[in-house]
C-alpha positions in Angstrom: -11.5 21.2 16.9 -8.2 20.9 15.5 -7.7 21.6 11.8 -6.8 17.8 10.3 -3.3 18.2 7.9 -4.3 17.2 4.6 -3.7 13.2 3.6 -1.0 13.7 0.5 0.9 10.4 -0.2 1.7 11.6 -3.8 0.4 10.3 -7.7 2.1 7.3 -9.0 0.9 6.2 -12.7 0.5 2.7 -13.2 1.5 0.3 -16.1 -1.1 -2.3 -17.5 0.2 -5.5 -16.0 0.3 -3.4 -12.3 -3.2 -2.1 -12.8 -3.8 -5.9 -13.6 -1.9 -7.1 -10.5 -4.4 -4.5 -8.2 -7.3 -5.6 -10.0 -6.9 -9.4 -9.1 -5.3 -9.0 -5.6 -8.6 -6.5 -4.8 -11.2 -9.3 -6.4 -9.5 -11.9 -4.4 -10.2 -9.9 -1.1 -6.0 -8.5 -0.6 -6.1 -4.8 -0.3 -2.9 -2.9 0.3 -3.8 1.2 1.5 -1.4 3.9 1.9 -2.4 5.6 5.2 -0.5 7.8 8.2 2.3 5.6 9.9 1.5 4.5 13.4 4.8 5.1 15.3 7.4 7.7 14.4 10.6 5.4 13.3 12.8 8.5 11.9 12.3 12.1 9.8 10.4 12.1 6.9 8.6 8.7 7.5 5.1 9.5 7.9 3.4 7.0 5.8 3.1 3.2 5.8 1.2 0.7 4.0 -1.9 -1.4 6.0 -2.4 -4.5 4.2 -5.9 -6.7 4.5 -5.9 -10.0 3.9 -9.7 -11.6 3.9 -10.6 -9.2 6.6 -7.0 -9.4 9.0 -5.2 -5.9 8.7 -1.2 -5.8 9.2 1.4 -2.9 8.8 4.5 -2.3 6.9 7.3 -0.5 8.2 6.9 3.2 7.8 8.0 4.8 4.2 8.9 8.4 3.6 6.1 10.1 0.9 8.0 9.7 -2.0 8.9 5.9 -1.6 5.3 4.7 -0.2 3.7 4.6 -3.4 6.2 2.3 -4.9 5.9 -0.2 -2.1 2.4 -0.5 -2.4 2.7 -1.5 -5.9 5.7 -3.8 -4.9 3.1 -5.2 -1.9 0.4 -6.0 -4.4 2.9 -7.6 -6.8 4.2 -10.0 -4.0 1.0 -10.9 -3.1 -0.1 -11.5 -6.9 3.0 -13.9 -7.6 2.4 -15.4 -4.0 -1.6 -16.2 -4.0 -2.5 -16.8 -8.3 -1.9 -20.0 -9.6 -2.8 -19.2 -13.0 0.8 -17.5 -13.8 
């Protein structure tokens, strides 16, 4: 068997209003993972963002590493200021 390349999207350190953000969106059944892209769309691009809405899974365009993390966080935001009515 093949020896799998490690999975290394990077560390990104979140502020409390982000962690906040995550926290709702994942109680509210919206979860935004970082995985391996699906397609090859250019160099460096090897990582995009599957997003799960109430059980329905869609992709993002592919992100290099050092961008992929900040999307994520910018995917949860959008869907924080999109879906709570409280704010």
């Amino acid at each position: 068997m093949a020896k799998r390349r490690p999975f290394k999207p990077g560390f990104r350190p979140l502020s409390k209003l982000e962690s906040k953000m995550i926290q709702w969106c994942i109680d509210h059944g919206i979860a935004c993972c970082v995985v391996w892209a699906q397609g090859h769309t250019g160099p460096g691009e090897e990582f995009c963002v599957e997003i799960i809405i109430k059980g329905k899974s869609n992709f993002s365009p592919n992100f290099k590493k050092q961008e992929v993390m900040d999307k994520q966080v910018e995917y949860y935001k959008y869907y924080y200021d999109k879906y709570n009515k409280s704010s």
